[in-house]
TIDO-904024 format. One record per residue (C-alpha): residue number from 1; residue in one letter; chain; x, y, z. Coordinates in steps of 0.2 Angstrom, whole numbers, plus 5000, padded with zeros to 4 digits. Layout:
<setors>
SETOR NUM A A X Y Z
...
</setors>
This chain:
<setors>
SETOR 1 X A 5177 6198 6114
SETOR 2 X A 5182 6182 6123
SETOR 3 X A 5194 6179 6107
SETOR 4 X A 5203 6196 6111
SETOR 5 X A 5204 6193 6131
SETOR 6 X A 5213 6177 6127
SETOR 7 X A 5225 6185 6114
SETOR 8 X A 5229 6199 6126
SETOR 9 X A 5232 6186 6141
SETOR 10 X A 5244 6177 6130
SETOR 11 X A 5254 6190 6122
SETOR 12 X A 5266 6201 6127
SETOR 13 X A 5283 6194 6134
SETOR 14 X A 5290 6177 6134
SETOR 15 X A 5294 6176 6154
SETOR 16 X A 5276 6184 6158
SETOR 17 X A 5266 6173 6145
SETOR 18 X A 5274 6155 6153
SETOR 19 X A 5271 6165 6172
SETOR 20 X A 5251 6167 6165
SETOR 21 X A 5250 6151 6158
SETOR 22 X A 5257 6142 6174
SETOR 23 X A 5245 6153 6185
SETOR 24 X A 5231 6150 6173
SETOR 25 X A 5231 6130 6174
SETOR 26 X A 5239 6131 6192
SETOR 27 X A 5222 6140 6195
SETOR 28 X A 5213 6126 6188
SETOR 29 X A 5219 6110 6197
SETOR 30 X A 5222 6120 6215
SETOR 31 X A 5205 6125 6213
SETOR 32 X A 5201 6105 6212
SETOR 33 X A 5214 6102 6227
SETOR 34 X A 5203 6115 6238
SETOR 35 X A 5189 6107 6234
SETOR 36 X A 5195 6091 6236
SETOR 37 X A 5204 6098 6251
SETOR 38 X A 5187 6105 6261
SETOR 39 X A 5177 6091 6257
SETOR 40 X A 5191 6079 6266
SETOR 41 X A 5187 6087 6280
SETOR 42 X A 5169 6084 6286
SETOR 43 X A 5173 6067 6278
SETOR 44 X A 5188 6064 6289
SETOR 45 X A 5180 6071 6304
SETOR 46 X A 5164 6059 6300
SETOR 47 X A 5176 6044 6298
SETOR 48 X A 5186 6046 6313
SETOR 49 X A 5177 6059 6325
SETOR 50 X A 5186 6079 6330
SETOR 51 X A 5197 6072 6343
SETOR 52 X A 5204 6059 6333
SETOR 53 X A 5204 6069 6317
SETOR 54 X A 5217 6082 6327
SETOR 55 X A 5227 6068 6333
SETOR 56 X A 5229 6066 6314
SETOR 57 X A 5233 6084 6315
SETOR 58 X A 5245 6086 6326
SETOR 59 X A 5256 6070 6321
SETOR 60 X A 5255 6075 6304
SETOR 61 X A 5263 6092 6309
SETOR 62 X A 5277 6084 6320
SETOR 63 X A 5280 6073 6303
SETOR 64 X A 5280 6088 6295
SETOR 65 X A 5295 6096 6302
SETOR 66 X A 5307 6083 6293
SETOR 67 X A 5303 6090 6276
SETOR 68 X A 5314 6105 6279
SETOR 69 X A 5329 6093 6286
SETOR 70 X A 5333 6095 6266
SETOR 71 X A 5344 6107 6274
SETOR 72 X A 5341 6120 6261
SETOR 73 X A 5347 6108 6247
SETOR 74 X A 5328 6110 6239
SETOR 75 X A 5330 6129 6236
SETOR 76 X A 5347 6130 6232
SETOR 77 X A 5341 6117 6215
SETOR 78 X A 5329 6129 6213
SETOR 79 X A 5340 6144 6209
SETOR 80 X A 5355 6135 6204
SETOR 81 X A 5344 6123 6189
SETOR 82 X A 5335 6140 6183
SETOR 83 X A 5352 6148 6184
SETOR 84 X A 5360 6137 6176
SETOR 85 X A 5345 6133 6163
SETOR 86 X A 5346 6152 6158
SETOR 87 X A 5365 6151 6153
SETOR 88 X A 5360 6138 6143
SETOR 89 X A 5371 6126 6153
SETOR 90 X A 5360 6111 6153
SETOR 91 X A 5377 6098 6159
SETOR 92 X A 5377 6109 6175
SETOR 93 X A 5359 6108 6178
SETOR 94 X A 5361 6089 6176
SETOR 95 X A 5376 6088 6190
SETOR 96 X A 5366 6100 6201
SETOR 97 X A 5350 6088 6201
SETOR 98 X A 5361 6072 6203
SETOR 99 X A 5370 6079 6216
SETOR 100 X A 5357 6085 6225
SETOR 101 X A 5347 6067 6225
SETOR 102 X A 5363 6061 6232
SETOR 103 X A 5362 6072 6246
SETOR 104 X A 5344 6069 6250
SETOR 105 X A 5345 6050 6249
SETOR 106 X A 5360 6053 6261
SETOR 107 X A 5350 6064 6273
SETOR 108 X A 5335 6054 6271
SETOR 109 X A 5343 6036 6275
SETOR 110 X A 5351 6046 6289
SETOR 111 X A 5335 6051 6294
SETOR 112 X A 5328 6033 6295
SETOR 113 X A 5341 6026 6303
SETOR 114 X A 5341 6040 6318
SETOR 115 X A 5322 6036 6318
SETOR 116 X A 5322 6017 6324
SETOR 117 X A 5334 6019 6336
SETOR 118 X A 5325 6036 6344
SETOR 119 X A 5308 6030 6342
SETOR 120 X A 5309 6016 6355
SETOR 121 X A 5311 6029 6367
SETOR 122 X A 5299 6042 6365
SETOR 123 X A 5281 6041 6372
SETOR 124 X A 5268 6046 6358
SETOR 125 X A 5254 6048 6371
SETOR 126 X A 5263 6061 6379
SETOR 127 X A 5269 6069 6361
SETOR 128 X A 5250 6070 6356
SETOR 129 X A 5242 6072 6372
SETOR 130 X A 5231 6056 6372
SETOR 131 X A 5229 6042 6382
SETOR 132 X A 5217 6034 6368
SETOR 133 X A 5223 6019 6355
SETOR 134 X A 5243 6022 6361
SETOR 135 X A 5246 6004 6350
SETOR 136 X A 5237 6009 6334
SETOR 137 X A 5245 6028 6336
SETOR 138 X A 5267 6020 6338
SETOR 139 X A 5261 6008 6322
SETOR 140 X A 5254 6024 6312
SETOR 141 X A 5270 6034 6317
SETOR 142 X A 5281 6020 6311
SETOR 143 X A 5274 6018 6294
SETOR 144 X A 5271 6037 6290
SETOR 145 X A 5287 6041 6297
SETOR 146 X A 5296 6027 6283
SETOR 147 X A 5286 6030 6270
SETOR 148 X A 5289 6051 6273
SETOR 149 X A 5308 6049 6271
SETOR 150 X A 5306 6039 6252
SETOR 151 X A 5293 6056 6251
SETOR 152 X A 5308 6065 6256
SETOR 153 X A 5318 6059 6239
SETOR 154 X A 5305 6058 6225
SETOR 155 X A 5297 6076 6230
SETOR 156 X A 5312 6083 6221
SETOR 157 X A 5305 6082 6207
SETOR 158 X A 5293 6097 6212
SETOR 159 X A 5309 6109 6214
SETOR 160 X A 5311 6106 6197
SETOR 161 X A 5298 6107 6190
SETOR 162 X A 5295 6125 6197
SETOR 163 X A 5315 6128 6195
SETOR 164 X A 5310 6126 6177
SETOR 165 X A 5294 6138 6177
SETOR 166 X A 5283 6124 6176
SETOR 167 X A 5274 6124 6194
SETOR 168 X A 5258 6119 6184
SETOR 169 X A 5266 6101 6183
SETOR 170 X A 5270 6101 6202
SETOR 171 X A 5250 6106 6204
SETOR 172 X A 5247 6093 6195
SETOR 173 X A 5255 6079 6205
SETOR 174 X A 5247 6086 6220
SETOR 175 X A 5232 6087 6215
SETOR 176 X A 5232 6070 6210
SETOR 177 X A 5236 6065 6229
SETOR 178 X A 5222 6074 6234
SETOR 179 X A 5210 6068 6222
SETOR 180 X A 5216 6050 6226
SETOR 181 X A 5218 6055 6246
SETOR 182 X A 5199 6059 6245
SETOR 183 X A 5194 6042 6234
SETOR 184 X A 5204 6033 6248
SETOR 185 X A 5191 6041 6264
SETOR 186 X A 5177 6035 6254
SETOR 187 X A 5183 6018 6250
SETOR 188 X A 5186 6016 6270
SETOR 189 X A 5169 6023 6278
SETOR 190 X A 5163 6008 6266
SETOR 191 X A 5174 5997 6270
SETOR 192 X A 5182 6002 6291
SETOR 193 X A 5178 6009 6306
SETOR 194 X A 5189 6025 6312
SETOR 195 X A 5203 6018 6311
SETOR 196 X A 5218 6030 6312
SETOR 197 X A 5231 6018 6305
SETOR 198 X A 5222 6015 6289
SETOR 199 X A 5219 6032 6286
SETOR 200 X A 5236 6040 6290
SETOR 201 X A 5245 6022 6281
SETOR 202 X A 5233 6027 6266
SETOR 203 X A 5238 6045 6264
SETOR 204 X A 5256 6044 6267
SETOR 205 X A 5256 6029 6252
SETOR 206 X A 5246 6038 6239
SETOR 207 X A 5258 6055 6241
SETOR 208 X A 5272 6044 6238
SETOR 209 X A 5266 6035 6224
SETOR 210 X A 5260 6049 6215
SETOR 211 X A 5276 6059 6214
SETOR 212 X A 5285 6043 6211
SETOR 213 X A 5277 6036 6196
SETOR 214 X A 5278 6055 6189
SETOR 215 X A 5298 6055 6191
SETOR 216 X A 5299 6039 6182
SETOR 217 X A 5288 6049 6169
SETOR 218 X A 5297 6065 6166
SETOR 219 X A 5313 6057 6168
SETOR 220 X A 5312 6043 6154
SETOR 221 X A 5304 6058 6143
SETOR 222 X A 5306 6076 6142
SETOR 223 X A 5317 6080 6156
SETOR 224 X A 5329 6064 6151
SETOR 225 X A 5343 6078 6148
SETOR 226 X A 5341 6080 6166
SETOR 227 X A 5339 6063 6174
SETOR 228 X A 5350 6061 6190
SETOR 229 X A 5366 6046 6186
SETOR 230 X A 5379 6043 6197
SETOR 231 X A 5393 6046 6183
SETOR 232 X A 5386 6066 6186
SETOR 233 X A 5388 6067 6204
SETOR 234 X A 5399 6081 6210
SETOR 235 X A 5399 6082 6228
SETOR 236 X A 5413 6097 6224
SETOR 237 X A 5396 6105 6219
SETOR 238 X A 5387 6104 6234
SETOR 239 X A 5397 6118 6244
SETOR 240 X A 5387 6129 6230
SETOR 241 X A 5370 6121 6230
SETOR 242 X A 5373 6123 6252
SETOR 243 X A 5380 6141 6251
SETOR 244 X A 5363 6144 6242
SETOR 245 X A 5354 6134 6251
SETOR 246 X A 5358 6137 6269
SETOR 247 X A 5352 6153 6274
SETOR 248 X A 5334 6146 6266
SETOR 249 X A 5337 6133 6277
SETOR 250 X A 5339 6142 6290
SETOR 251 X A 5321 6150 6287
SETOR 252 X A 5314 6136 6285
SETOR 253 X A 5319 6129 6301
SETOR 254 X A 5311 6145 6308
SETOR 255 X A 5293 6142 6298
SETOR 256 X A 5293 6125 6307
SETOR 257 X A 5296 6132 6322
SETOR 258 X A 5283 6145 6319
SETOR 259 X A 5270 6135 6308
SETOR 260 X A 5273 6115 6314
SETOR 261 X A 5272 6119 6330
SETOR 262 X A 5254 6127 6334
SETOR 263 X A 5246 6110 6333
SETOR 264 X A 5256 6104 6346
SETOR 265 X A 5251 6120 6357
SETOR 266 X A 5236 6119 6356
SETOR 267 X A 5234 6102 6358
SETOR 268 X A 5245 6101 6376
SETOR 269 X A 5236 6117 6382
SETOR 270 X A 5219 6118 6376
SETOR 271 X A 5215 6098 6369
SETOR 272 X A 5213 6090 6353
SETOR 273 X A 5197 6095 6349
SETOR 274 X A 5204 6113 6348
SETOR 275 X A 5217 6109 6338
SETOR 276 X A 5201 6104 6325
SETOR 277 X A 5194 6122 6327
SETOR 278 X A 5210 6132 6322
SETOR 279 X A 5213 6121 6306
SETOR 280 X A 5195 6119 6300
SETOR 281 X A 5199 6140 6300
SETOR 282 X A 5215 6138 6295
SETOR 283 X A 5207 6130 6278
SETOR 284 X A 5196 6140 6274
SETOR 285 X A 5206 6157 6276
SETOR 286 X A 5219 6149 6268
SETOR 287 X A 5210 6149 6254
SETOR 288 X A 5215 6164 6249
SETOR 289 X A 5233 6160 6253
SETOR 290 X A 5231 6146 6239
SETOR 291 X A 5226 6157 6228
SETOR 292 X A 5239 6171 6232
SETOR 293 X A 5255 6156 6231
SETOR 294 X A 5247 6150 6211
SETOR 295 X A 5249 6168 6207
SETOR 296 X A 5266 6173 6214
SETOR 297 X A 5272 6158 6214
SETOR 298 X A 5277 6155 6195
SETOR 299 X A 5286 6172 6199
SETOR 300 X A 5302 6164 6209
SETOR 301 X A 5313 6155 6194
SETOR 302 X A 5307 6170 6183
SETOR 303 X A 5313 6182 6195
SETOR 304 X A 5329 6173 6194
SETOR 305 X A 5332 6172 6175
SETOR 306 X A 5325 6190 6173
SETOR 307 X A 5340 6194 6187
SETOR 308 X A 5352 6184 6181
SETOR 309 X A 5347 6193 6162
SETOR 310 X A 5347 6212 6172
SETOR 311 X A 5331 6216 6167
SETOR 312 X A 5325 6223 6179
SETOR 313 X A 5312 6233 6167
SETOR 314 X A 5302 6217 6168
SETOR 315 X A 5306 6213 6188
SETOR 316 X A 5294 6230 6189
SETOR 317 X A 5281 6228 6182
SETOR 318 X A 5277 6211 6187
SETOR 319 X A 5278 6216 6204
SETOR 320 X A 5267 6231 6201
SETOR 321 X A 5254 6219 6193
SETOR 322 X A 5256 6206 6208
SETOR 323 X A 5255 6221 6221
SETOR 324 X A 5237 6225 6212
SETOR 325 X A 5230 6206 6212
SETOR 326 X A 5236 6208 6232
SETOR 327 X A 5220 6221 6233
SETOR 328 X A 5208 6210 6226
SETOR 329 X A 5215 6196 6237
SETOR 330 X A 5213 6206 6252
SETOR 331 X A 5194 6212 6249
SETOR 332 X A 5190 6194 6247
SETOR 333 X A 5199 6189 6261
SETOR 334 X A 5185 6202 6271
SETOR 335 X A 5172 6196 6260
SETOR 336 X A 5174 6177 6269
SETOR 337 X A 5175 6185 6284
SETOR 338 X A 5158 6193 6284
SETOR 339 X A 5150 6175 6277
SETOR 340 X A 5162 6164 6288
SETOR 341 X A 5147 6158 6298
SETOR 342 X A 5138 6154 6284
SETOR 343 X A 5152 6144 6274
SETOR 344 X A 5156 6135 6291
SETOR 345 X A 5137 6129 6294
SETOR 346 X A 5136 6125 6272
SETOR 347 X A 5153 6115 6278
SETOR 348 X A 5155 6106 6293
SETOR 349 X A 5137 6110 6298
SETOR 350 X A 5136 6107 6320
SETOR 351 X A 5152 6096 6319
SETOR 352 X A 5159 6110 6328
SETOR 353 X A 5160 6129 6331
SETOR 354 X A 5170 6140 6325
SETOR 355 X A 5174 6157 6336
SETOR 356 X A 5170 6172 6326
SETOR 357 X A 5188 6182 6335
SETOR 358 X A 5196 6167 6327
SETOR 359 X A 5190 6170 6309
SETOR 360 X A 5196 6188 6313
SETOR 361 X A 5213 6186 6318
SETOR 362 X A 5217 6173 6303
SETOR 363 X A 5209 6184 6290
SETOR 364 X A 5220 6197 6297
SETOR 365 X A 5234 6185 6294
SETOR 366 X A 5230 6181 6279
SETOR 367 X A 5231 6197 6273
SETOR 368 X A 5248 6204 6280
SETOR 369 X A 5253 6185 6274
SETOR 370 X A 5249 6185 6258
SETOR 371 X A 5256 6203 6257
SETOR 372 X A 5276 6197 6262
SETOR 373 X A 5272 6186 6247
SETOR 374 X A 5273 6202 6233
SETOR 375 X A 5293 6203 6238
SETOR 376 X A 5298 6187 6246
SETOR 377 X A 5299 6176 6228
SETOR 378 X A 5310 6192 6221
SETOR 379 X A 5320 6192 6236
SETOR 380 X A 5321 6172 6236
SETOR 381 X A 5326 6170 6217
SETOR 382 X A 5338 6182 6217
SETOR 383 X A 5346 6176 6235
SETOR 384 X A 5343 6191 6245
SETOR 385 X A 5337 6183 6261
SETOR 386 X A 5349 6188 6276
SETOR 387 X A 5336 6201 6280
SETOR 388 X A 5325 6189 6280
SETOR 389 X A 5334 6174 6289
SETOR 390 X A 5337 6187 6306
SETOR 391 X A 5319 6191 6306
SETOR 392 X A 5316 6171 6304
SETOR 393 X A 5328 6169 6319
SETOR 394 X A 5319 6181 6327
SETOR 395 X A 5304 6174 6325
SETOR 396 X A 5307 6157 6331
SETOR 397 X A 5314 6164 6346
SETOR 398 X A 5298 6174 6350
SETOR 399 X A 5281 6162 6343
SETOR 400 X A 5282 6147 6356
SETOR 401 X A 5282 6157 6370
SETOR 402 X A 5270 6172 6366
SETOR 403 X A 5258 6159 6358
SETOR 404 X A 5259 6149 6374
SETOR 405 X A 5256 6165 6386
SETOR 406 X A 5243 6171 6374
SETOR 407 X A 5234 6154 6373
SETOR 408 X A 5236 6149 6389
SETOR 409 X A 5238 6166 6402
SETOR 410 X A 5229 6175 6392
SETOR 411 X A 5217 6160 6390
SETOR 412 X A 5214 6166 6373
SETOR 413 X A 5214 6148 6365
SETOR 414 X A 5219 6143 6347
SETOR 415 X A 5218 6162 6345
SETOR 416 X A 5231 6169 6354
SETOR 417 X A 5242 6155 6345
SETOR 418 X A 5237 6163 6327
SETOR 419 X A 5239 6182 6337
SETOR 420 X A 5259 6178 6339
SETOR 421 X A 5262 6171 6323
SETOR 422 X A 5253 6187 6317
SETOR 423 X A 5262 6199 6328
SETOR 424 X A 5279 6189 6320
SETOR 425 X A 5277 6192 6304
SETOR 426 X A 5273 6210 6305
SETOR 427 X A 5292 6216 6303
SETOR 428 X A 5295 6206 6288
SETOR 429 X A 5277 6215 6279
SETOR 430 X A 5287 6232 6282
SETOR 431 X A 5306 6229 6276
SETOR 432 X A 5303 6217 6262
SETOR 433 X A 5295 6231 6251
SETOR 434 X A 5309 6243 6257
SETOR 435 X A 5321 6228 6252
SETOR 436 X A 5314 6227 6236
SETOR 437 X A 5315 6243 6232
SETOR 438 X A 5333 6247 6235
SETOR 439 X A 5337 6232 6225
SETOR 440 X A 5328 6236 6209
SETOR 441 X A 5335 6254 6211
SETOR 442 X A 5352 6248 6213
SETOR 443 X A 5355 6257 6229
SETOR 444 X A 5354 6242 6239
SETOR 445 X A 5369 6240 6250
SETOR 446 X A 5375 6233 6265
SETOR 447 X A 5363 6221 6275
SETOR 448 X A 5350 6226 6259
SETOR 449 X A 5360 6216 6247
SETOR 450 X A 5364 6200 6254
</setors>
């Protein structure tokens, strides 16, 4: 029985098997990352206390928003490698990987430089709403902030990993970070005493070495066909790589906006503290979420070398089977819903409390989340996203604000900030499927096929 299960689950076509054995051992090691993840919490709120742990919070979000400075260049490798791979045109997937380090290292140094000059004039107390440990705090952002932009470089490697249908390698690397992040909260309760620079200094190091030491790896081996040189550099390449990649930019600039920027709120109108609550939910919901991304993610570079292949019979019918893993997400979404106040007090005990309308508001965002997921990896791999990048405009225009007058006129709290991003995304649930659909059908045209 077990023998047939497993002879069922790896036959069938070629794209679909690699997809089933990605989500399979994606499912494996980002089921240790959670685990890893939720036990770093109560630990990290131990080790420095909730006001200092979302201090950690909110910096590590305003950090955050420099990832997407890639200017798009990330997600246009993506398509452009699978592309390019499909064709059989392994000298152009080279040139689009060197190129596109030798724009990131560009950006990144940029980065840096802009960085020393501006960071001598900004007040960090101010930025995180503190008055406590400013010194330890403009140290902390100094080194995360240098060690992010080398981050910024060796991450690559991750796009193309996942550009290649592997995303079970760029599991891999994360979950090692984790595993070593969590190894590294141990080793200073031992050995410190809540001390935010060790802790953020730590974490920062460990997420650079890991992806590091695994380029050095893939490069010298396997993926040696692909290693970046400066003999295939082509910066004639990179209007290509930006075309692609500009409108995802432009998204992504939106999902900081909407995403990197709810900390912040929270912590300059309700307090620190707060900004504990929301992402103690915010993991555990996105739980779920996790689980949704190692199944549809797999889906993006397959999309595209289905597209780029016109078969569009296969394009079907793994979204139909997508659309039906949806359902059981969403049940088990409600599921932790009705035994969130159990898992908080098995998790984080009385450290804090958790408001039951907050669980309610991210489950419900976690469900019309995970439901713009069926479409949005078709839509991304096969670059149709101007739909998309209005309603990404749109909603960067409209989350600050409403999250502000919900949590703060409203005095609905970290809740109201979850509420507007809801309330955003909603548009996006309802012409993505219509999107899709014309597409597949081949009668998308207009605004639906670009």
């Amino acid at each position: 029985m077990i023998r047939q299960l497993f002879h069922n689950f790896f036959s069938g076509h070629e794209r679909t098997v690699r997809a089933r054995k990605n989500i399979l051992g994606s499912f494996v090691l980002k089921g240790i990352s959670i685990l890893t993840s939720l036990l770093l919490v109560p630990l990290t709120i131990d080790y420095l206390n909730p006001t200092k742990y979302g201090i950690w919070l909110t910096l590590s979000s305003v950090i955050g928003w420099f990832i997407f400075f890639d200017i798009g260049l990330g997600n246009g490798l993506r398509n452009k490698f699978a592309a390019a791979k499909a064709e059989g045109k392994h000298q152009l997937a080279k040139v689009f990987v060197s190129t596109t380090y030798a724009i990131i290292t560009i950006i990144a140094v940029a980065m840096l430089v802009v960085f020393f000059i501006v960071n001598q004039f900004l007040d960090w107390g101010i930025i995180l709403n503190t008055s406590n440990n400013i010194h330890e705090i403009e140290q902390l952002v100094f080194i995360v902030f240098t060690v992010f932009c080398f981050q910024f470089v060796v991450k690559l490697i991750n796009v193309i990993f996942i550009a290649d249908q592997k995303p079970v390698i760029s599991s891999l690397i994360n979950t090692l970070g984790s595993l070593f992040s969590l190894a590294a909260v141990f080793i200073l309760i031992k050995t410190t005493d809540g001390s935010l620079l060790y802790l953020g200094a730590s974490f920062s190091i460990i997420n650079l070495l890991v992806p590091l030491i695994a380029t050095f790896w893939v490069f010298s081996g396997k993926y040696k066909i692909y290693r970046p040189s400066f003999n295939t550099i082509d910066f004639s390449r990179s209007k290509e790589l930006l075309n692609l990649g500009f409108r995802f930019f432009i998204t992504q600039i939106a999902a900081i906006v909407v995403a990197a920027t709810d900390n912040i709120i929270i912590a300059q109108v309700v307090g620190n503290e707060e900004v504990t609550v929301y992402n103690v939910a915010y993991k555990y919901f996105g739980i779920m979420n996790m689980v949704f991304t190692i199944i549809t993610a797999p889906y993006w570079s397959a999309y595209t070398e289905a597209y780029v292949k016109k078969d569009m019979v296969w394009v079907k019918q793994a979204t139909l089977k997508i659309t039906k893993l949806w359902g059981v997400v969403a049940v088990g979404v409600i599921f932790m819903l009705f035994v969130a106040d159990y898992a908080f007090d098995l998790w984080i005990g009385d450290r804090i409390k958790i408001p039951f309308d907050l669980s309610l508001i991210m489950a419900i965002w976690v469900i019309v989340s995970t439901s713009t997921m069926i479409f949005s990896n078709f839509l991304a791999g096969v670059n149709k996203i101007q739909l998309s990048l209005y309603h990404a405009i749109f909603v960067s225009i409209l989350n600050i604000p409403l999250s502000i007058y919900f949590a703060k006129n409203l005095e609905m709290g970290s809740m109201g900030v979850i509420l507007a991003t809801l309330i955003g995304m909603l548009p996006r649930a309802i012409f993505q499927p219509i999107q899709y659909w014309k597409i597949v059908h081949g009668k998308a045209k207009g605004i639906w096929n670009k």
